[in-house]
N, C-alpha and C positions, 0 to 999 in steps of 0.2 A: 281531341280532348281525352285525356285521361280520369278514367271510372273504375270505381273498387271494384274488383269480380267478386260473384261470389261463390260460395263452399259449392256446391251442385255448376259451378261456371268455370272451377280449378279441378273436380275431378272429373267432366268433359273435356277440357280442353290441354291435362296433363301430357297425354301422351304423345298429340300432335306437338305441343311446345317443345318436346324435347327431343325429339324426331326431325322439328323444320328450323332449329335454329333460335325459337323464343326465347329459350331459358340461354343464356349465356354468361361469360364473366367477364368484370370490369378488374384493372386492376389497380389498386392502391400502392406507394412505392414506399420501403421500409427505408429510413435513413439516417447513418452518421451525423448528428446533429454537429458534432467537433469538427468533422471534416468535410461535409457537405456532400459527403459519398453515397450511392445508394448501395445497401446491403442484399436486398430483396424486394420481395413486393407481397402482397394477397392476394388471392382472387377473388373477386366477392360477384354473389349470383345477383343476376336482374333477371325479368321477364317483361317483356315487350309483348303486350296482347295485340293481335291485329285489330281486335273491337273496340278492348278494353284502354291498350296505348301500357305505358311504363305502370307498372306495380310494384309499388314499397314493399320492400322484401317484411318487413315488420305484418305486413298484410296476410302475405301468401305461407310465407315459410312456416310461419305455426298450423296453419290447414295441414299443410303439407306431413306435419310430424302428426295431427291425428288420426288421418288417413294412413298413416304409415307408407307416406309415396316420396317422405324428402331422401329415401338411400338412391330413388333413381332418378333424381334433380341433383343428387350429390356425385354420385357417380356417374352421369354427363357432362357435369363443370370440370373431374377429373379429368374425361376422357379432354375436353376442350382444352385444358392447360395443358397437358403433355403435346397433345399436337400443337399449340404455340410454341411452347422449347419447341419441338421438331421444327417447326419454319424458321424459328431463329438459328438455329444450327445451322440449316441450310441455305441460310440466304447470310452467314456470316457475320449476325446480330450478335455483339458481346451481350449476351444475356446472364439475369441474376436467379438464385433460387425463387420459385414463388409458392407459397406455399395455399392448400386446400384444406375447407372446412371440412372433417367425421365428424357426425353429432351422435349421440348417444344411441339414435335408434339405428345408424348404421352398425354399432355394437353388435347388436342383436342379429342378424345378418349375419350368419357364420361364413358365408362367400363372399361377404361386400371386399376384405382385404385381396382376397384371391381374386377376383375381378377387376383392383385396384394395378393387382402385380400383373394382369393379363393386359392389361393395355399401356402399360410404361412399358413393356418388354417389345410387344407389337412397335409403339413408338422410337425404340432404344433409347428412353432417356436417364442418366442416371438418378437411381433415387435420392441422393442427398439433395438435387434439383426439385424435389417437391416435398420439401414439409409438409406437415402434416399438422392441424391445428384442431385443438379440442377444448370445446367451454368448461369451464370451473363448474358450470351446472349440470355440467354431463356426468358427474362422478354422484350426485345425490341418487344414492341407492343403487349404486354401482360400480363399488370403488374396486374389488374384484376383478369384475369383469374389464373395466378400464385400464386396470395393472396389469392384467394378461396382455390386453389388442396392446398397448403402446410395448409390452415385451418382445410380441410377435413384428410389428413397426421396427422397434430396435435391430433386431436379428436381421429384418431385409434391407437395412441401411436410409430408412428413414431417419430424419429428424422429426420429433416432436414438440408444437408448443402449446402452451395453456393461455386459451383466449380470456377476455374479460375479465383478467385474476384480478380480483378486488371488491368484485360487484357483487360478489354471493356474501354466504356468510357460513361459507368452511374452508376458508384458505390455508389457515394453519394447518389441519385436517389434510387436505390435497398437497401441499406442500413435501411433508413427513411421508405422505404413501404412493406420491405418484414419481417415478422418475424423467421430470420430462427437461426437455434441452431447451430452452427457451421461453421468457416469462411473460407474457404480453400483457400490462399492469393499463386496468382501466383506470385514467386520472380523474373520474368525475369526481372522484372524493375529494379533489382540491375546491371545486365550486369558486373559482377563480380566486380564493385566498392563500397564497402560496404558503404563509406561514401558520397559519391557521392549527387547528387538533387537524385537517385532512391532509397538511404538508406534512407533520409531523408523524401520522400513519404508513404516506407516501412514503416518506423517508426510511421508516425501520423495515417497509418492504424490499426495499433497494440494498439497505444492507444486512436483511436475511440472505438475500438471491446471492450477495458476493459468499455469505459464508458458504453457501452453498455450491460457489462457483457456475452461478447462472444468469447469464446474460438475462438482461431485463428491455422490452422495449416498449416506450410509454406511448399508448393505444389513445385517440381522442386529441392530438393535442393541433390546435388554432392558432396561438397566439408563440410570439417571440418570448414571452414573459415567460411563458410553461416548460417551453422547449430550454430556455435557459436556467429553471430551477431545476427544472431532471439533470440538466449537464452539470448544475453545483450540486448535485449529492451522487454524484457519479451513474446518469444513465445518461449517456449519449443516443442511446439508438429511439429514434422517433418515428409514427405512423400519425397522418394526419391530415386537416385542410391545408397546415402552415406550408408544406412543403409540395404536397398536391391534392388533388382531389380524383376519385378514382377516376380512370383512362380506361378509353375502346383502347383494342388491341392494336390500331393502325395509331394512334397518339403516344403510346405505350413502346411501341420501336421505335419513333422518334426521340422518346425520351432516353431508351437505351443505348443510342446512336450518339447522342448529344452529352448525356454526362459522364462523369468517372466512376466507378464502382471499386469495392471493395467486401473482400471476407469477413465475417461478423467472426470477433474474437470474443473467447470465453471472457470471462472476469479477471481471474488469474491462472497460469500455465506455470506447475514450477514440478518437473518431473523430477525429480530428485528428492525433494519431501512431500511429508504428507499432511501440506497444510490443514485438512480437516480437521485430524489429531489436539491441534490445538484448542480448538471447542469443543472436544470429547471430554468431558470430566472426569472420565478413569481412563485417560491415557496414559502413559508414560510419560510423552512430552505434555501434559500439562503436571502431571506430578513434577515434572523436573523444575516446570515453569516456577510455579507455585512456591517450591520448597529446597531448591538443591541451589537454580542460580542464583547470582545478584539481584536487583533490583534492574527488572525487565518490561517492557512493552512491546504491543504489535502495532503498529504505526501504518497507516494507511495512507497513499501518496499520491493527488492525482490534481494536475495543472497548476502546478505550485504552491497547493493548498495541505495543511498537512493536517492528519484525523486520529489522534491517538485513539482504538476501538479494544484496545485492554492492556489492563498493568494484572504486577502482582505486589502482595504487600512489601516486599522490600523495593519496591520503585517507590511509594509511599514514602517510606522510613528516608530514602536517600533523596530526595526534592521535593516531598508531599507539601512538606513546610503546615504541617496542622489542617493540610485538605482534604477533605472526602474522594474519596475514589469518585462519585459522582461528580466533583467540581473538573477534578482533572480531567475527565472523559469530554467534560462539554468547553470546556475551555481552547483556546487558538494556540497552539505550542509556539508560534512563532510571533508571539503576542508577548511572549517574556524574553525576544531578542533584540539586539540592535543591528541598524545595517549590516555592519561589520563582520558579526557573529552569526547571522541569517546568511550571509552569504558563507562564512564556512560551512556550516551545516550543510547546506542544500550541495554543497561542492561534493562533502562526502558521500549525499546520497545517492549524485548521479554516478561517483566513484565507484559506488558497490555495486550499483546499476550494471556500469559499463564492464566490473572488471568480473563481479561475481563471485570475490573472497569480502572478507571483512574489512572495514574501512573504522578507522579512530580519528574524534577528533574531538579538541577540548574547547568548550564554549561559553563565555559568560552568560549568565540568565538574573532578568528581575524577576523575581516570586512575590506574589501577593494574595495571601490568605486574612480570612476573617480573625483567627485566632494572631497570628504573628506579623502582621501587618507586610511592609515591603522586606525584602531581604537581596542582596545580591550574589549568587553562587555561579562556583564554575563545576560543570560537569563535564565529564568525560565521556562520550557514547561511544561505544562498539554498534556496526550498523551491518545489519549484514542481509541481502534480499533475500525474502521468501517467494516471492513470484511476482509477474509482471504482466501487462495486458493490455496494448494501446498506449495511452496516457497514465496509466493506473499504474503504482507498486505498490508492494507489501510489504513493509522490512522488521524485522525481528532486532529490538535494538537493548542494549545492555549498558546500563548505565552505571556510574559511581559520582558519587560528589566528592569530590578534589578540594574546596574551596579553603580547606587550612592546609591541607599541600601548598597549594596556588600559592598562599597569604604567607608561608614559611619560605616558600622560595625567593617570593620578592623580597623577605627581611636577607632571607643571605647574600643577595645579589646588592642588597644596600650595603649591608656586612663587607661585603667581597669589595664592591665599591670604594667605599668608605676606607679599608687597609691598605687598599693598591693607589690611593690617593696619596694617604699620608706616609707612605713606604716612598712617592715620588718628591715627597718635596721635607720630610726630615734625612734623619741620617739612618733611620729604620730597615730592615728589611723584612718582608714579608709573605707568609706562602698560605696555598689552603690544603687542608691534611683531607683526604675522602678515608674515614677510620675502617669502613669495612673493608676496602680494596687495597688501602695501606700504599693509594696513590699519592704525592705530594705535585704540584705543581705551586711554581714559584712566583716571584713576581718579574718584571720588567728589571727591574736594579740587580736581584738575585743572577737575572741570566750573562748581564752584561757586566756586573761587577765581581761575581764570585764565577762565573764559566758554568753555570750548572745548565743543563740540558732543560727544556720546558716543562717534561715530566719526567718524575725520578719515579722507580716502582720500588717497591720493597721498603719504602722509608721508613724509620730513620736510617737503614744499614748504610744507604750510598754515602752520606754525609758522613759519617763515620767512619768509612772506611778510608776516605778524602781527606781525613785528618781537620776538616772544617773543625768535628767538633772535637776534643783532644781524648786520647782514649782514658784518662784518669776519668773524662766525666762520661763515658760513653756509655755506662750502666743507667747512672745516675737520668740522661738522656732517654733511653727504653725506658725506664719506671715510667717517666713524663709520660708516654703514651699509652703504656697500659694503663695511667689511670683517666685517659682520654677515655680510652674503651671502657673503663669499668662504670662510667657516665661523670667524671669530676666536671662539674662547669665551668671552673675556673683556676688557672695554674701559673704560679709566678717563680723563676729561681736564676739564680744566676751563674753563666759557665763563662768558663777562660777560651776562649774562639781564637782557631786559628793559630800556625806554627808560633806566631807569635804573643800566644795568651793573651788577647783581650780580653775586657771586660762586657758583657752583655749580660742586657734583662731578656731574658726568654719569657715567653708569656704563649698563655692560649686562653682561648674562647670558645667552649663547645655549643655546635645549635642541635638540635634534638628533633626527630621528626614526630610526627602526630601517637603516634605510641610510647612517645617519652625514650626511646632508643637512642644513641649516639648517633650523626650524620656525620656532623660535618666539624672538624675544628680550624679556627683558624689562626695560626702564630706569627710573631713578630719576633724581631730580634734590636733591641735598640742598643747603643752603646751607653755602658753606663754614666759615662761623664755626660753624655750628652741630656739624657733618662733626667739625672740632678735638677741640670738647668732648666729643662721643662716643669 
C-alpha cells in the first residue's frame, strides 16, 4: 500500500534512497509524430519507499527543493542515466539521447555542472547523449545566473531544453534571453479545444520557435486529435500517454530494440543565408524586402499545406486585389488555384527544393476581396528556397501579375491565328513583323509560294534585296516600318510586287504591349484585283 511520507520521513530516509537504488528514473519516449520515429526520451525521477511504496513526485520533489537536497536526487538520476547509455553501448542497444532535469537550485551549486561532467567522463558518454532540461520557472529571479549555467552547458557540448514552456507567465521574457536548443511546449492551454484562444496561442508559439529556428516538442499530449493539431501547425515532435507512458529501464530496451529512431532536426537549416535577417527590421535584407524588390513573400511549406508568414506592400499592389495584409496572411494560397495550376506551382516548389536555384512559373489565380469581389489573374512567381527541415520549406518568392500580358498574348495569338487562316484559303499572303528584333517570320503560303526561308532577320532588307519588293518602292517600303516603330496602328498602301510588277494591298496591324510600346505588327499582302472583289 502506498502512503504519503512525510517532510521529517523524506529528510530521514534521503540518503539511504539514493545510496540503495529508491530514487531512480523512468523513462518517457520523445517522438516523430510524422514518422513514427523515436527522437529521444526523459528521464523522469520516482522513489519507491520500502514502507512508504511509490511516491508522486508532485509529493516529494518540492520537499526536496526546501531542504535544498533535490541537486543530490538530481545528480544520482544523472549518474543513473549515463550508466544506462553505458549498458546500451555495451550490450549493442541502438540507443536515443535522453535527456536530465537542473532545476534551479542546482544553479546555485557552483560544482553541481562539474560533478555533472565528472561522471559522463567516468561513464565515456558523449554529451550531446544527455540534454539537459530546465523549467521556464527556473529563470523567475534568475535569468543571469541561468544564461551563464546553459553558456557553461553550451561550451561542454550539451544540449539544452526549456521544460513546461507555456505554463508560466514569462515566456516571451525566457524566449528573447535564454539560448536554449529545444522547446518543450506545455499544451494544457488547449484544454482539449484545439481551436479555441489556447490553439491559437499554441499556434503563434510554434511559429515564434521556427522564427527562431527551434525545434518545438509538444509536452502532455494523450489523444490522436492533439498529436495531429501540433502536426498541422508544424510540430511534429511529441512527448506523451498517446505514444507511451513512462518505461523501467528493462521495458525501455525493449522499446529501443523494437522501434526505428531518428535525429531530431532543427526547423530550418539553410547555411548560406541568414534567414533571421529577414525578421530583423533594420536589416538590409528586410530593407531590400520592403523597398528595392518586387512584390515579395516568405512562404512557408510543410505536407502540402502552403502558409504565406510575410508579404511586402508591393506583393499587395500586384494580387492584393483591395486586401489587407491581414486577409492575405490568414487566407489558403492554394484556395485561389485549380487543379491544373496547384499542380504547377507545387511542381516548381519541389524544383527549387530539389535543384536549389530559382524556379519560374506562371499560374492562373481566382482572387476574392471584400472590396473588388472575384477577379481572375495570372501571376508569375520567382521561387527560390530559403531553408529546409524534414517536411518543412521556406521559399522566398517574387511575384508579378502578368494578367494583361497573359490577355495581350492570347489576342495576338488570335491575331496570328486568324491571318495565317485567311492567308490559307484567300489569295493573301501573310507574315508577323517582331519590330524590336526586326525578325519577320512568314506564313505557310509565303514559304512554299515565294521560297522564303521561316525566318528572315534584318526585315524588310531580305525582301528587298530579292527584288520581291521592286527597288523604286524599296524606300517607300522602310518608311512602312519606321512608322510601325514610331507606334502607327494602322498602315495601308500599295506596291507593284515582283519582277513582274503586281499589284498589291500591303497592310499592317500593330499590337502594343501593356506600356503602350510597339510589339508586334502583323502584314498582309493581298492582290489588288483580288482586295476589289472582296
Amino acid at each position: 500500500m502506498n502512503t504519503k511520507i512525510s517532510k521529517q520521513g523524506i529528510l530521514s530516509s534521503l540518503e539511504d534512497a539514493l545510496n540503495s537504488g529508491q530514487i531512480y528514473p523512468v523513462f518517457q519516449p520523445k517522438v516523430n509524430h510524422l514518422t513514427g520515429r523515436m527522437i529521444g526520451a526523459e528521464a523522469l525521477m520516482r522513489w519507491n519507499h520500502p514502507v512508504h511504496g511509490s511516491q508522486v513526485p508532485d509529493d516529494f520533489v518540492p520537499m526536496l527543493e526546501k531542504m535544498d537536497m533535490l541537486n543530490k536526487a538530481d545528480i544520482t538520476m544523472f549518474d543513473h542515466v549515463c550508466k544506462f547509455q553505458r549498458k546500451c553501448i555495451d550490450n549493442n542497444v541502438p540507443s536515443v539521447p535522453i535527456s536530465c532535469n537542473m532545476s534551479r537550485f542546482d544553479f546555485m551549486h557552483d560544482d553541481f555542472i562539474d560533478n555533472m561532467e565528472e561522471i559522463r567522463k567516468k561513464n565515456d558518454i558523449p554529451s550531446k547523449m544527455l540534454p539537459i532540461e530546465i523549467t521556464e520557472s527556473s529563470a523567475i529571479g534568475g535569468i543571469d545566473l541561468m544564461s551563464k549555467t546553459i553558456e557553461k552547458l553550451h561550451h561542454l557540448g550539451y544540449k539544452v531544453e526549456i521544460d513546461d514552456f507555456g505554463s508560466g507567465y514569462s515566456s516571451l521574457y525566457i524566449l528573447n534571453d535564454l539560448m536554449v536548443d529545444v522547446i518543450k511546449l506545455d499544451i494544457r492551454l488547449l484544454k482539449g479545444r484545439m481551436r479555441g484562444r489556447g490553439g491559437a496561442i499554441i499556434n503563434a508559439i510554434v511559429q515564434m520557435a521556427k522564427w527562431l529556428d527551434t525545434p518545438v516538442i509538444a509536452l502532455g499530449v494523450e489523444t490522436m486529435e492533439q498529436a495531429d493539431f501540433m502536426r498541422s501547425i508544424g510540430c511534429s515532435y511529441v512527448q506523451g500517454y498517446l505514444y507511451s507512458k513512462p518505461l523501467a529501464d528493462n521495458e525501455f530496451i525493449h522499446m529501443l530494440l523494437d522501434s526505428d529512431h531518428e535525429a531530431m532536426s532543427p526547423i530550418i537549416t539553410a547555411p548560406e543565408m541568414e534567414i533571421d535577417n529577414f525578421w530583423d527590421p533594420d536589416s538590409l535584407e528586410t530593407l531590400i524586402f520592403n523597398n528595392y524588390v518586387g512584390g515579395a513573400a516568405i512562404l512557408s511549406y510543410m505536407n502540402g499545406k502552403p502558409e504565406i508568414i510575410r508579404v511586402n506592400k508591393k506583393y499587395m499592389q500586384e494580387i492584393g486585389m483591395n486586401m489587407t495584409e491581414a486577409e492575405t496572411l490568414k487566407s489558403n494560397l492554394f484556395d485561389s488555384f485549380d487543379i491544373d495550376n496547384r499542380k504547377i506551382y507545387e511542381k516548381a516548389l519541389r524544383d527549387a527544393t530539389e535543384s536549389g536555384n530559382e524556379e519560374i512559373c506562371e499560374t492562373w489565380r481566382n482572387i476574392c476581396s471584400k472590396t473588388c469581389g472575384n477577379d481572375k489573374i495570372c501571376v508569375r512567381s520567382h521561387i527560390r528556397l530559403l531553408g529546409k527541415a524534414d517536411e518543412h520549406q521556406l521559399f522566398y518568392v517574387m511575384v508579378q501579375n502578368i494578367t494583361l500580358e497573359k490577355n495581350q498574348q492570347e489576342a495576338l495569338a488570335r491575331s496570328e491565328k486568324t491571318f495565317r487562316y485567311a492567308a490559307e484559303h484567300d489569295k493573301s499572303f501573310a507574315w508577323e513583323y517582331e519590330i524590336a528584333t526586326k525578325k519577320m517570320r512568314p506564313c505557310s503560303r509565303c514559304i512554299r509560294e515565294l521560297g522564303l526561308p521561316p525566318l528572315l532577320e534584318n526585315y524588310p532588307e531580305p525582301v528587298i534585296a530579292s527584288r520581291l519588293f521592286q527597288p523604286d518602292y524599296a524606300d517607300a517600303f522602310r518608311e512602312m516600318h519606321d512608322k510601325i516603330a514610331a507606334g502607327e496602328p494602322y498602315l495601308e498602301k500599295v506596291f507593284l510586287l515582283t519582277d513582274d510588277r503586281l499589284p498589291f494591298i500591303v497592310r499592317y496591324t500593330t499590337e502594343f504591349d501593356e506600356n503602350g510600346k510597339p510589339l508586334k505588327a502583323y502584314g498582309s499582302a493581298t492582290p489588288l484585283e483580288h482586295d476589289k472583289k472582296e
